[in-house]
PyMOL Python script that loads the backbone (N, CA, C, O; Angstrom):
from pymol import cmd

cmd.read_pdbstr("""\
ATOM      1  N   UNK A   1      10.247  -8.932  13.873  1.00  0.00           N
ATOM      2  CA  UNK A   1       9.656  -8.548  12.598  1.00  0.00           C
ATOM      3  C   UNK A   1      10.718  -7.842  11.758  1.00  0.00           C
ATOM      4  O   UNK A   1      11.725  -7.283  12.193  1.00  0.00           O
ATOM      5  N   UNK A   2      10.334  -7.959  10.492  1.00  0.00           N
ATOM      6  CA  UNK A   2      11.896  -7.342   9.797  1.00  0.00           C
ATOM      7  C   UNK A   2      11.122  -6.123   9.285  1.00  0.00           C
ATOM      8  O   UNK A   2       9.994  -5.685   9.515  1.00  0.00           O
ATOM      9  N   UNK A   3      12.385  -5.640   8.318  1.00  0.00           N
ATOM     10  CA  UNK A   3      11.581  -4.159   7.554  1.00  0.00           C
ATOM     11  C   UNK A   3      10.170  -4.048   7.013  1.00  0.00           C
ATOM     12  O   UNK A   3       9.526  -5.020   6.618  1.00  0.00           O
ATOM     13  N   UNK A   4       9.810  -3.012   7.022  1.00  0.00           N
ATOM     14  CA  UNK A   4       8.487  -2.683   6.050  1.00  0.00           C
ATOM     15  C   UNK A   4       9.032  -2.873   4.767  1.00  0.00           C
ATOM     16  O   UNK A   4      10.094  -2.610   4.203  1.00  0.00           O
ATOM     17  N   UNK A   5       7.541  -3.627   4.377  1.00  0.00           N
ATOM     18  CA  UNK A   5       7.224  -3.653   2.813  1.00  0.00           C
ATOM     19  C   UNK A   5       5.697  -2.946   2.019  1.00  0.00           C
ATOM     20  O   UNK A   5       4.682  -3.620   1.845  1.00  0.00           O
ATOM     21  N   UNK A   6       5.762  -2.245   1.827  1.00  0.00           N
ATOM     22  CA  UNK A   6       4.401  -1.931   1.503  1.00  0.00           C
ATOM     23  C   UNK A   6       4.276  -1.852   0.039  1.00  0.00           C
ATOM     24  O   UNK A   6       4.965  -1.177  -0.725  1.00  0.00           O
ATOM     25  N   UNK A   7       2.821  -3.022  -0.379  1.00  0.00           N
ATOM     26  CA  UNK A   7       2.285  -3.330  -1.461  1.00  0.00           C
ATOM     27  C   UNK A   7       1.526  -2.482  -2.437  1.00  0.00           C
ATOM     28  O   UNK A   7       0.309  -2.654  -2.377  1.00  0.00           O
ATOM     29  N   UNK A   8       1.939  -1.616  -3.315  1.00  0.00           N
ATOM     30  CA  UNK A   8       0.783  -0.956  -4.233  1.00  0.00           C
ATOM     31  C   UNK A   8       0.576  -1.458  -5.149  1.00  0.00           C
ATOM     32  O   UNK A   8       1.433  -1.543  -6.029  1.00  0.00           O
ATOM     33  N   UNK A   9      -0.678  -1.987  -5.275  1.00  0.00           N
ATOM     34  CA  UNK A   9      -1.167  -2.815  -6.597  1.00  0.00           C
ATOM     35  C   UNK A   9      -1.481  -1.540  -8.041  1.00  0.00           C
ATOM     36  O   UNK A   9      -1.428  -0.315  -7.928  1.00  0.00           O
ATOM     37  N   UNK A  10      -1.742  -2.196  -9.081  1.00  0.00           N
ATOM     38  CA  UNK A  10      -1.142  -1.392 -10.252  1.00  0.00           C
ATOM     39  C   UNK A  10      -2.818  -0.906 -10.395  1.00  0.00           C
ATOM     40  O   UNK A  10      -3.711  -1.151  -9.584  1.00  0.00           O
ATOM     41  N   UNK A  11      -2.925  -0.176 -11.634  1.00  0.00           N
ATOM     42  CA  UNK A  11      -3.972   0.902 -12.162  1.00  0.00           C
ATOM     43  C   UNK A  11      -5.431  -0.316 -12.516  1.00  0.00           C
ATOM     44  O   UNK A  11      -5.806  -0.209 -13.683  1.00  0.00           O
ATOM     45  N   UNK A  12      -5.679  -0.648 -12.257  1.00  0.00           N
ATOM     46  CA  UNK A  12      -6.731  -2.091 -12.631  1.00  0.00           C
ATOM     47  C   UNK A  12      -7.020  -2.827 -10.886  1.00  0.00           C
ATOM     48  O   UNK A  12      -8.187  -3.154 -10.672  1.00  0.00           O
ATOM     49  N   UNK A  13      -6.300  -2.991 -10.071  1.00  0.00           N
ATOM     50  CA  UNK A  13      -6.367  -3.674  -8.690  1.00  0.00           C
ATOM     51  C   UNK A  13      -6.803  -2.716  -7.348  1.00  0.00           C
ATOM     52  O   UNK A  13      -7.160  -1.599  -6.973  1.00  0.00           O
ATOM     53  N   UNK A  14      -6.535  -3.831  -7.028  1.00  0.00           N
ATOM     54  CA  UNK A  14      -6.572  -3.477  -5.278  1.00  0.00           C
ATOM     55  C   UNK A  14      -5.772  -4.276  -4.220  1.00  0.00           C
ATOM     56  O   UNK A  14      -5.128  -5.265  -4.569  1.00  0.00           O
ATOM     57  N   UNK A  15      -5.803  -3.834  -2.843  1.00  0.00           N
ATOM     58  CA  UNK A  15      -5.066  -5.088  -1.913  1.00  0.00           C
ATOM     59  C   UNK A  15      -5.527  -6.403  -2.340  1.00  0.00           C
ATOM     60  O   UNK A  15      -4.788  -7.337  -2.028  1.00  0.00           O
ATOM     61  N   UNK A  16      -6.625  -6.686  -3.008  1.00  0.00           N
ATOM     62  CA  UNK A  16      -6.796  -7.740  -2.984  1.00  0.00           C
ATOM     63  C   UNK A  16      -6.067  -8.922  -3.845  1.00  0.00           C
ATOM     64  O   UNK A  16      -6.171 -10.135  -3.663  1.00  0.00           O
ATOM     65  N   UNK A  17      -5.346  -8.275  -4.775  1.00  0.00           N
ATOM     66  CA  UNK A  17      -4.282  -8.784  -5.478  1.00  0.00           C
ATOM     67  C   UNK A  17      -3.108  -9.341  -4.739  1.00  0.00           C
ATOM     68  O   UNK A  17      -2.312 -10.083  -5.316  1.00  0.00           O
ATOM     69  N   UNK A  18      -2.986  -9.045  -3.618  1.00  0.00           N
ATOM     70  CA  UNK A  18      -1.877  -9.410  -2.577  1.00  0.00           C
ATOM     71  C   UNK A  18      -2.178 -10.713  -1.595  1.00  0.00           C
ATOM     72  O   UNK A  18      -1.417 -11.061  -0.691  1.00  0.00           O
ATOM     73  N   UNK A  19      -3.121 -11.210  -1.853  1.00  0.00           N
ATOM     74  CA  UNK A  19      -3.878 -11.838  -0.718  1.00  0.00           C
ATOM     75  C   UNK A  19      -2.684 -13.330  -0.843  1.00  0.00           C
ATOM     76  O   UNK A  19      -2.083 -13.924   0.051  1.00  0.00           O
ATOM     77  N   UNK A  20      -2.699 -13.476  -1.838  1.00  0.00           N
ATOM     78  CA  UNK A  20      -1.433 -14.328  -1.858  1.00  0.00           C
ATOM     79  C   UNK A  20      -0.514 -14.425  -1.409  1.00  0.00           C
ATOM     80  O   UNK A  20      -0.149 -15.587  -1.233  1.00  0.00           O
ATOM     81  N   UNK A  21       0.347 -13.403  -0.986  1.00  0.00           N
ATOM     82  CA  UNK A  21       1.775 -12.591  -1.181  1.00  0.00           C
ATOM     83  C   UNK A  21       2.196 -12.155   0.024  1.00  0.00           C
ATOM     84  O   UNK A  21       3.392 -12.098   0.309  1.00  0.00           O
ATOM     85  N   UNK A  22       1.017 -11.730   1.023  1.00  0.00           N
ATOM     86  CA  UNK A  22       1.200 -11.311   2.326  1.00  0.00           C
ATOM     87  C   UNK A  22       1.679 -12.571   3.049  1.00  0.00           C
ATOM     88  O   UNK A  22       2.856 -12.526   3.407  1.00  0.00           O
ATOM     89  N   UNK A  23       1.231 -13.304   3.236  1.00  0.00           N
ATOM     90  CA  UNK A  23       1.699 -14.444   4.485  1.00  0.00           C
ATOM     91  C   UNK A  23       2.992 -14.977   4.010  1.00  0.00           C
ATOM     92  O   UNK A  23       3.802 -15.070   4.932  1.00  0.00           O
ATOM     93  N   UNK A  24       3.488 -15.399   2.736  1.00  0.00           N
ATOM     94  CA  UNK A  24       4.758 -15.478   2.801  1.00  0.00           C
ATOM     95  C   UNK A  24       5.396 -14.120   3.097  1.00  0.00           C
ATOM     96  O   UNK A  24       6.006 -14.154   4.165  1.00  0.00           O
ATOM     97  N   UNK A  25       5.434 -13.169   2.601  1.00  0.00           N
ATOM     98  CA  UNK A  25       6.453 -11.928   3.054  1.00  0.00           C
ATOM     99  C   UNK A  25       6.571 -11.938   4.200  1.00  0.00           C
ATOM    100  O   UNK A  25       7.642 -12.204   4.744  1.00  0.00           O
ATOM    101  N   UNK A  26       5.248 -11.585   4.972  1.00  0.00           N
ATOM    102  CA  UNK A  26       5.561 -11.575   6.548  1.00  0.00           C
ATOM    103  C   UNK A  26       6.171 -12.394   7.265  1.00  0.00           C
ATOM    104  O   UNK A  26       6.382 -12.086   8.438  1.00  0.00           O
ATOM    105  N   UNK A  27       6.649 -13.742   6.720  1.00  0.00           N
ATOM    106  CA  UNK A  27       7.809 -14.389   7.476  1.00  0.00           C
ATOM    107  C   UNK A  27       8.789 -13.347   8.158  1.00  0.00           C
ATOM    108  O   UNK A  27       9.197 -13.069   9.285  1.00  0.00           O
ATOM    109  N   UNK A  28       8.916 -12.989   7.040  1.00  0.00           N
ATOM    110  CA  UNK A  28      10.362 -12.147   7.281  1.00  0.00           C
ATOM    111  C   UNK A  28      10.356 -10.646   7.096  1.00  0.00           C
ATOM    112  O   UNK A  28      11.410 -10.011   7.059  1.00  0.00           O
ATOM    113  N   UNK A  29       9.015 -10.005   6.966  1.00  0.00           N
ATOM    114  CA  UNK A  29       8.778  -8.538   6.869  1.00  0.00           C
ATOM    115  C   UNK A  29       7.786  -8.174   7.305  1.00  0.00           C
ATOM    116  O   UNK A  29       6.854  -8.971   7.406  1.00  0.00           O
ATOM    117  N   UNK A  30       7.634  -6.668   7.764  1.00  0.00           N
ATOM    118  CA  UNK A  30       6.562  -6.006   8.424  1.00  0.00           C
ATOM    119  C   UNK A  30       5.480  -5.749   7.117  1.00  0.00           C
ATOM    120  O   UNK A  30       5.588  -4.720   6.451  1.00  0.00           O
ATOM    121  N   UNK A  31       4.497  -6.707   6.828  1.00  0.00           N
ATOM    122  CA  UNK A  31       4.316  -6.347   5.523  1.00  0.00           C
ATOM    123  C   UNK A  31       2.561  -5.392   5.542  1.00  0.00           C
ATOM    124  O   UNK A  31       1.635  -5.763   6.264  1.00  0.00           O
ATOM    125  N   UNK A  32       2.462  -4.004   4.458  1.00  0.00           N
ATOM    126  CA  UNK A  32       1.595  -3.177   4.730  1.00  0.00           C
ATOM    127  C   UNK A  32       0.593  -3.242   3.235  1.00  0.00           C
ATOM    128  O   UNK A  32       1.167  -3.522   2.183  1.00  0.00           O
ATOM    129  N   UNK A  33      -0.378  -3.066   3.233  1.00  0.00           N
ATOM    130  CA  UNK A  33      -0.734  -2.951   1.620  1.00  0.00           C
ATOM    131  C   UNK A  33      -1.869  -1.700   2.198  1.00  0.00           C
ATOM    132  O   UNK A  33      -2.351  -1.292   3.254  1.00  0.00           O
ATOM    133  N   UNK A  34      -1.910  -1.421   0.680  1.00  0.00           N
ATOM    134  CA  UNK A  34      -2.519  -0.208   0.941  1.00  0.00           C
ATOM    135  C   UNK A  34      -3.309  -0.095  -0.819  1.00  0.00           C
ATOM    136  O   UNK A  34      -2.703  -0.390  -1.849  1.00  0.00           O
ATOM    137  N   UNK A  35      -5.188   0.545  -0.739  1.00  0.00           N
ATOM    138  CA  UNK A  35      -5.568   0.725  -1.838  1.00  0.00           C
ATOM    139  C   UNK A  35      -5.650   2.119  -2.266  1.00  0.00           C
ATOM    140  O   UNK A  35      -6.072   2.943  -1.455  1.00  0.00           O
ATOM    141  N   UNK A  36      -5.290   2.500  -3.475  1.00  0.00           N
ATOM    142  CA  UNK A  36      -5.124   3.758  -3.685  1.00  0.00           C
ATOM    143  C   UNK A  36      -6.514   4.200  -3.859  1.00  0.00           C
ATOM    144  O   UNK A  36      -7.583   3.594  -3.933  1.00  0.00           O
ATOM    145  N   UNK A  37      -6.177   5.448  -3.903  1.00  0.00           N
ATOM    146  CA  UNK A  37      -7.982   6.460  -4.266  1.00  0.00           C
ATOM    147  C   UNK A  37      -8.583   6.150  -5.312  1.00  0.00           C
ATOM    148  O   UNK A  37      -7.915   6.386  -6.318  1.00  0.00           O
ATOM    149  N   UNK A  38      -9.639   5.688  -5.508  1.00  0.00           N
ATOM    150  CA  UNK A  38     -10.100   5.150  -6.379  1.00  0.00           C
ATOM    151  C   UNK A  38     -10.462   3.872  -6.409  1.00  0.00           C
ATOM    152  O   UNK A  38     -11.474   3.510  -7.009  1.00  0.00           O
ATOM    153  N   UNK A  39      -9.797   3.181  -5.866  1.00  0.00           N
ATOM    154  CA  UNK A  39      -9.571   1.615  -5.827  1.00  0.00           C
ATOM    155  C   UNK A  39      -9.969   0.542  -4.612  1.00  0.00           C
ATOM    156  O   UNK A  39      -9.422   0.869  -3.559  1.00  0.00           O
ATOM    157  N   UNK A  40     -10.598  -0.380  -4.528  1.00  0.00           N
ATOM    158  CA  UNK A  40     -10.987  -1.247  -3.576  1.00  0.00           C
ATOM    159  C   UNK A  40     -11.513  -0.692  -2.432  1.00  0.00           C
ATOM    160  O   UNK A  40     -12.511   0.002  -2.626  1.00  0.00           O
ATOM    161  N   UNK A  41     -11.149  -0.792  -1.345  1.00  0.00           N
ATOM    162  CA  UNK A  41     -11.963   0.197   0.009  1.00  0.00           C
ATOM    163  C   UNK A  41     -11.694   1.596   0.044  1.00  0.00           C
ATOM    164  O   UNK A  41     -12.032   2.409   0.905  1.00  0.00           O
ATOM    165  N   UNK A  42     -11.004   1.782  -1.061  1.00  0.00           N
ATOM    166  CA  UNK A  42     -10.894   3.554  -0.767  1.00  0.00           C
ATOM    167  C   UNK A  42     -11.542   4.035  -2.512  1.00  0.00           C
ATOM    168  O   UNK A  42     -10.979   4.812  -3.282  1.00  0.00           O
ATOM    169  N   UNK A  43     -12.678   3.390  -2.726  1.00  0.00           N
ATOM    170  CA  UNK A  43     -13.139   3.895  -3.969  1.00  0.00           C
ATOM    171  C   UNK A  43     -13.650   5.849  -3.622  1.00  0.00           C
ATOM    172  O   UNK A  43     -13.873   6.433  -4.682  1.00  0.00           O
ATOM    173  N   UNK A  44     -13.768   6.483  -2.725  1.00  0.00           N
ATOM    174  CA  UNK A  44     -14.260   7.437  -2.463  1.00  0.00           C
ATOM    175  C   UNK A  44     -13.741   8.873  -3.131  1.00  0.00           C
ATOM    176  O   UNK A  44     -14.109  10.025  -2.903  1.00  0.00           O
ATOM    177  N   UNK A  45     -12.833   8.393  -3.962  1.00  0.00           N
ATOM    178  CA  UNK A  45     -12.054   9.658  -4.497  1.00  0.00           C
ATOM    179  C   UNK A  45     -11.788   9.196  -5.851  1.00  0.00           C
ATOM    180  O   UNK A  45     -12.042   8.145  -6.439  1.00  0.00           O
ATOM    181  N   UNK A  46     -11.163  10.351  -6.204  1.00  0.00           N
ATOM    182  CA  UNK A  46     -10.943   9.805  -7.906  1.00  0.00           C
ATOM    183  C   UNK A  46      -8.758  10.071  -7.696  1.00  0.00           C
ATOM    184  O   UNK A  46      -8.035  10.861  -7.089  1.00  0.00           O
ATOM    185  N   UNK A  47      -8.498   8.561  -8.848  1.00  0.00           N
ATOM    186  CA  UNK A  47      -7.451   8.852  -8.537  1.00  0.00           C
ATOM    187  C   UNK A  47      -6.788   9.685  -9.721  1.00  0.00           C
ATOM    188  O   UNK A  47      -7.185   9.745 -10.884  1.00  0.00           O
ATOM    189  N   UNK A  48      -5.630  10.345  -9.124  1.00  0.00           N
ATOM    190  CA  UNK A  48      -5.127  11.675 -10.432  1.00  0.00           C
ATOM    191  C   UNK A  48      -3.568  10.861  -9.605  1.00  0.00           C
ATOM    192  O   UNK A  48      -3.370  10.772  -8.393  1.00  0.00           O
ATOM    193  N   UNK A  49      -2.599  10.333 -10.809  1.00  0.00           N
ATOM    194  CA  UNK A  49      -1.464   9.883 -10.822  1.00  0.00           C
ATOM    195  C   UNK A  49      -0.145  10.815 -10.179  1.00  0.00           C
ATOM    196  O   UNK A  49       0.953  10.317  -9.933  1.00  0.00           O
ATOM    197  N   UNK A  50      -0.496  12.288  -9.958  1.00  0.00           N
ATOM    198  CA  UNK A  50       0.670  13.062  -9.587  1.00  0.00           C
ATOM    199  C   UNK A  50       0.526  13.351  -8.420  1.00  0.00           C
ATOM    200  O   UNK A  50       1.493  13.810  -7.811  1.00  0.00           O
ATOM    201  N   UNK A  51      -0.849  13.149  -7.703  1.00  0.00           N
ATOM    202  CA  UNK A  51      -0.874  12.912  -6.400  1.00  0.00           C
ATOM    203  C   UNK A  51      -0.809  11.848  -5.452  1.00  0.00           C
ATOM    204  O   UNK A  51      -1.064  11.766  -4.251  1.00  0.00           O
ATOM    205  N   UNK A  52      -0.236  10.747  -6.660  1.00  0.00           N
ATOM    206  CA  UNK A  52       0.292   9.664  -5.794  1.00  0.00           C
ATOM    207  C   UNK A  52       1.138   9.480  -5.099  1.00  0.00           C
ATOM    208  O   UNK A  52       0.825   8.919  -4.049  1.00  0.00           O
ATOM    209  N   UNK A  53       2.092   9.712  -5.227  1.00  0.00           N
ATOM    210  CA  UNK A  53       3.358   9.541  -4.154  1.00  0.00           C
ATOM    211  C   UNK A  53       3.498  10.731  -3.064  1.00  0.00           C
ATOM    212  O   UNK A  53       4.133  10.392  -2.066  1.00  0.00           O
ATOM    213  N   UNK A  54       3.171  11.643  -3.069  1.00  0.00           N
ATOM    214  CA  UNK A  54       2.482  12.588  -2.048  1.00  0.00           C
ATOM    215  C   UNK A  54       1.437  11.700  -1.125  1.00  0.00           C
ATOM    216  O   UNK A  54       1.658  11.342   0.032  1.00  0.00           O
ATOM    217  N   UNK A  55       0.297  11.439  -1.868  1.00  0.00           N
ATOM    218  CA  UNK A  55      -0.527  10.619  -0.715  1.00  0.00           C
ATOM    219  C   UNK A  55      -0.145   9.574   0.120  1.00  0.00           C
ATOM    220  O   UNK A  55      -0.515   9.471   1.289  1.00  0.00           O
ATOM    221  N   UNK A  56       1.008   8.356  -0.789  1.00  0.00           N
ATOM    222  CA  UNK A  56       1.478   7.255  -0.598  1.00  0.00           C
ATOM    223  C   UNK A  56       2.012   8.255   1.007  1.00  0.00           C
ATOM    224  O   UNK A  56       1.471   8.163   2.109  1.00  0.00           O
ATOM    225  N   UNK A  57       3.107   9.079   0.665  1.00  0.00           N
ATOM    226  CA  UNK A  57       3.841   9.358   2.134  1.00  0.00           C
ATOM    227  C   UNK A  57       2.983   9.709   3.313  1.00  0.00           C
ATOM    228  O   UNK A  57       3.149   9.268   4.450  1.00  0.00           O
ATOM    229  N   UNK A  58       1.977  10.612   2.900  1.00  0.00           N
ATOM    230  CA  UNK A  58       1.043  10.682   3.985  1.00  0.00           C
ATOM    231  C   UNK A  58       0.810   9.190   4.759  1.00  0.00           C
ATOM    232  O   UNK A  58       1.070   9.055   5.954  1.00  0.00           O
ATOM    233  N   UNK A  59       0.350   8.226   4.021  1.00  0.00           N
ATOM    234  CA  UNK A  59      -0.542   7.507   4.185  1.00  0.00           C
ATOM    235  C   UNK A  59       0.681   6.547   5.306  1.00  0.00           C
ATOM    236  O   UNK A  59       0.365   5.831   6.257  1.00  0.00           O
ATOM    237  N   UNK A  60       2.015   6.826   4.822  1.00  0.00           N
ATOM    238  CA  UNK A  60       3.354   6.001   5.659  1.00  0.00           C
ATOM    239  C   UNK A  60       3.592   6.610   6.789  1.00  0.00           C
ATOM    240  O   UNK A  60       3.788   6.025   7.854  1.00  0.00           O
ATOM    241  N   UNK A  61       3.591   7.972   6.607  1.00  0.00           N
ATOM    242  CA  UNK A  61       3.513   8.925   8.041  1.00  0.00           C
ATOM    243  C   UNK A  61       2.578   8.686   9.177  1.00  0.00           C
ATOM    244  O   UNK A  61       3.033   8.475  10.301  1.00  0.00           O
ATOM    245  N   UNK A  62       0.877   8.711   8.873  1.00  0.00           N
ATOM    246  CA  UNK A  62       0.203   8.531   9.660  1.00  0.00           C
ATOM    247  C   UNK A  62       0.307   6.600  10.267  1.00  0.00           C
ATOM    248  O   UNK A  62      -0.372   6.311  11.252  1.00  0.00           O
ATOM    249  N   UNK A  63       1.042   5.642   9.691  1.00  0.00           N
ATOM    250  CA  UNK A  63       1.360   4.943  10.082  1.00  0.00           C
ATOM    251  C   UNK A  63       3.073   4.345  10.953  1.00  0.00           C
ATOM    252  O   UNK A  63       3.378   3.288  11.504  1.00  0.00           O
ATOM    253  N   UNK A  64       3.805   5.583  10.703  1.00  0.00           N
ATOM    254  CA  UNK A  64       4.727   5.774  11.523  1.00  0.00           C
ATOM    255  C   UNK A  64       5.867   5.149  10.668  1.00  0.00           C
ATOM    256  O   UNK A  64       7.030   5.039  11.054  1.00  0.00           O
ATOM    257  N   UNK A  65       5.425   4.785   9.553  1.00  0.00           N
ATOM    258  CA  UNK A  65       6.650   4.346   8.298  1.00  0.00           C
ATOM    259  C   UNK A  65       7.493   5.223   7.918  1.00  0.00           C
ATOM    260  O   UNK A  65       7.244   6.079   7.070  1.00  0.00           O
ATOM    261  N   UNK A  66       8.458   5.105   8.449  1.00  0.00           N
ATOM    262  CA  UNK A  66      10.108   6.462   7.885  1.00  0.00           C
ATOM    263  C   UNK A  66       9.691   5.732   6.669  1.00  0.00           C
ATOM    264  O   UNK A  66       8.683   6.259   6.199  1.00  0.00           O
ATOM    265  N   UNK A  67      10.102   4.700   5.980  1.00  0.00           N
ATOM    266  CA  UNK A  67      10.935   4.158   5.055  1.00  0.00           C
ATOM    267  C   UNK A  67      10.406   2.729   4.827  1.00  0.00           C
ATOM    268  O   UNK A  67      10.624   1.948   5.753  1.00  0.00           O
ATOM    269  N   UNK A  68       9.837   2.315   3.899  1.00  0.00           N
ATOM    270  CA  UNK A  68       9.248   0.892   2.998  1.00  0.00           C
ATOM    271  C   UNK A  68      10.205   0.404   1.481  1.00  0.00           C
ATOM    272  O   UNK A  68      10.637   1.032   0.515  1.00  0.00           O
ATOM    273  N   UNK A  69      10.232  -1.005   1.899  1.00  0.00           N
ATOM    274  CA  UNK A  69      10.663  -1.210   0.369  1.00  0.00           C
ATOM    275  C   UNK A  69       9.460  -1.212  -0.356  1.00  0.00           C
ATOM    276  O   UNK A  69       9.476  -1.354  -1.579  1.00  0.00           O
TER     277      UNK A  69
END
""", "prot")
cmd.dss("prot")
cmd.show_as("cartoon", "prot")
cmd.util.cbc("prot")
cmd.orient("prot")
């Protein structure tokens, strides 16, 4: 398996925008998608933009991701 890639879809989506995109990447990458707060299976929160990349790392940590393109 090659490097992680993990997918964040933009302010309007969800993983489900990726559904395309995953099976080619994973040829050649460990590939992860993930829906932000607010959005698709994680509608349960509201999302606030400056706690994004804070959460994003959590969310790489508890999956054991040092490092994603």
């Amino acid at each position: 398996m090659g490097a992680p890639v993990v997918l964040i879809h933009g302010l309007a989506g969800s993983t489900k925008w990726w559904s395309r995109n995953v099976a080619a990447l994973a040829r050649n990458h460990e590939v992860h998608t993930v829906d932000l707060v607010g959005f698709g299976q994680n509608r349960g929160g509201r999302f606030v933009l400056s706690e994004a990349a804070g959460m994003l790392a959590h969310w790489m940590r508890l999956r054991g991701l040092q490092q994603a393109t």
